[in-house]
Structures are given as C-alpha cells and as structure tokens.
C-alpha positions as CSV (number, residue, x, y, z in Angstrom):
1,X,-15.6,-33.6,17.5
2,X,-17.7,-35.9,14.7
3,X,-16.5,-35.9,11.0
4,X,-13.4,-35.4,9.7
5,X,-10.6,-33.1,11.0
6,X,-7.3,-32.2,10.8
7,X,-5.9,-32.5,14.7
8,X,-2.5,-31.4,16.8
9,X,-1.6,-32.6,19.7
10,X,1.5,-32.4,22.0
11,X,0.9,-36.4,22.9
12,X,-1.8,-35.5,26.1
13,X,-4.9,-35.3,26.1
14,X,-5.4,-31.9,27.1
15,X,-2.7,-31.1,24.0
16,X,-5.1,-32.7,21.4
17,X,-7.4,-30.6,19.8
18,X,-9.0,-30.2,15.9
19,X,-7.2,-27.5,13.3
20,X,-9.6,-27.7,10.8
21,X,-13.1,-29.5,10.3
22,X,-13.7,-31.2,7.0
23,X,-17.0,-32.2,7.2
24,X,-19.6,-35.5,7.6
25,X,-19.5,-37.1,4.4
26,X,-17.5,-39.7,2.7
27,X,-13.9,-40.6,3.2
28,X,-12.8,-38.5,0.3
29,X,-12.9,-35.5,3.0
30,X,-9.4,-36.7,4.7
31,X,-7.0,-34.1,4.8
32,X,-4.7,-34.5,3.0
33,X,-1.3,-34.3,1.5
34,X,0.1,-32.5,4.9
35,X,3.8,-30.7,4.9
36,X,5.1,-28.8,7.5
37,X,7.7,-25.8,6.7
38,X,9.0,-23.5,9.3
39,X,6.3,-24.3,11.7
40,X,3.1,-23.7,9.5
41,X,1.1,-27.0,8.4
42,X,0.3,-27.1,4.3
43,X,-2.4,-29.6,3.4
44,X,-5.1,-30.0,1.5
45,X,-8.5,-29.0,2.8
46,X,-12.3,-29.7,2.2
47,X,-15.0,-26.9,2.8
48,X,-18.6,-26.8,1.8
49,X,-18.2,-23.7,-0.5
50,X,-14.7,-24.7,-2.3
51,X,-14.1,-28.3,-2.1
52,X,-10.5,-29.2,-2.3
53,X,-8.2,-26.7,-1.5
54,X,-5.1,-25.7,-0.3
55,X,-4.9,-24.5,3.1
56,X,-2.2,-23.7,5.8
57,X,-2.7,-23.3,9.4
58,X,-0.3,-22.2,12.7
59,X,-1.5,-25.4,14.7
60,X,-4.7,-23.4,15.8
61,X,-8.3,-23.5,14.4
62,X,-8.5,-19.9,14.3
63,X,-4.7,-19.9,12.4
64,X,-6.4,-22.0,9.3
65,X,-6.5,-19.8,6.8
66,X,-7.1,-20.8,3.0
67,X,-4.9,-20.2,0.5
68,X,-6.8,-21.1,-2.8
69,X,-9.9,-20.2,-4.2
70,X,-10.2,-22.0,-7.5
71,X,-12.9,-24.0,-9.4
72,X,-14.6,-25.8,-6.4
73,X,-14.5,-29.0,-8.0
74,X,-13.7,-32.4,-6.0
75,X,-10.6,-33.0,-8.7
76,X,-8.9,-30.1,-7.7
77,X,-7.1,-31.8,-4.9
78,X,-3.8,-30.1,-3.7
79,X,-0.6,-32.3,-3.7
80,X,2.7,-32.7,-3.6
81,X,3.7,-29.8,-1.2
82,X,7.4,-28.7,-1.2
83,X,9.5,-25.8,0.3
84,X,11.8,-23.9,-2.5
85,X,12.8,-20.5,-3.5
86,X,9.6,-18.1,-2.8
87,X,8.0,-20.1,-0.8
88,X,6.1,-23.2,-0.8
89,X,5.4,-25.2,-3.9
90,X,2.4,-27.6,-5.0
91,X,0.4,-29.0,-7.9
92,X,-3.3,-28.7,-8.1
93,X,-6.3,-28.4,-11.0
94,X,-7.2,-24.9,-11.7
95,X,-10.6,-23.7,-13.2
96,X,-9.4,-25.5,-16.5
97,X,-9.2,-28.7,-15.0
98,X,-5.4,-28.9,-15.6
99,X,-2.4,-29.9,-13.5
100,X,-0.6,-27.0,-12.4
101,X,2.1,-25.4,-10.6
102,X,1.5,-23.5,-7.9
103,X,3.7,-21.4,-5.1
104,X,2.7,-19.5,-2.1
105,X,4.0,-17.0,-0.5
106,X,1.6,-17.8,3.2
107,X,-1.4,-16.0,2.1
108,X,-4.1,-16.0,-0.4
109,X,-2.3,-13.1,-2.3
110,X,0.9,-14.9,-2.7
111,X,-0.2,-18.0,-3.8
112,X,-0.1,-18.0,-7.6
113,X,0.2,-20.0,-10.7
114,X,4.2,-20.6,-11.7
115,X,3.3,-23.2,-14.7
C-alpha cells in the first residue's frame, strides 16, 4: 500500500493490513486523533470528496464507515474523541467554521451536534 493509511495488525505479518486509505498528498493526511471504544476505532479521516472527517471502523476496510458529512473543508479536523452517556463524544468545525460538540451514536444518523 502507497500513501497514507490507517493499519491493524495482530503483530505478524500476515495480521497487518490497511483500514482506511487517506490518500498521496502531504502529511496533513495522517489519521488522526484515534480512540478505540468497545472494539470500534474513532479517528479522524481524509477522503477526496469531504476532507476531514470523522470516521469509525470494526478493524476491516470494508467496516470503515463515515460518520460526518460536513463542510469539506481541511479545518474541520475531528478531535478529542471520548466515550460518555449516548455514545461517543468529539469536537469538530461544522459548515460555520465553528468548534463544536458532537456525539455519535455509530452511524451517520446518530451522530449530531450537542453544543
């Protein structure tokens, strides 16, 4: 695999393998911010179409799934995951540009604005 990805491995080769590909470009394509809660891997995830978003994934490429769909815009960058009542809880831009709460429930129709 080239570019940037987000990997598991169970510490063999044969256990290593990408979860999600971020791209060629520049370094700011990391993923990043990664928490793990009950088994399922948060982090935050670069496509073409979206830029930064949050994401979540079983371990498995075809498991990635994204949770976010907001402004597309490289600021948007999803942080600070944490598990708490309802789910899981970050901060990330929305369409406004501002810093905002979010919690998701594991799919795209659970994750919402709090604050």
């Amino acid at each position: 695999a080239t570019g940037w990805h987000l990997w598991r491995s169970d510490g063999t080769s044969a256990g290593t393998a990408p979860i999600h590909s971020m791209g060629f470009d520049s370094a700011r394509r990391r993923p990043g911010a990664i928490f793990v809660d009950d088994g399922t891997i948060y982090f935050a995830g670069w496509d073409e179409t979206f830029a930064w978003e949050a994401w979540k994934s079983d371990g498995t490429p075809a498991g990635a799934a994204r949770l976010t769909t907001t402004n597309g815009s490289a600021n948007a960058t999803p942080s600070s995951f944490t598990a708490g009542p309802g789910g899981v809880y970050f901060r990330m831009s929305n369409a406004e540009e501002r810093q905002r709460l979010y919690v998701s429930g594991g799919t795209p129709e659970t994750t919402k604005i709090v604050a």
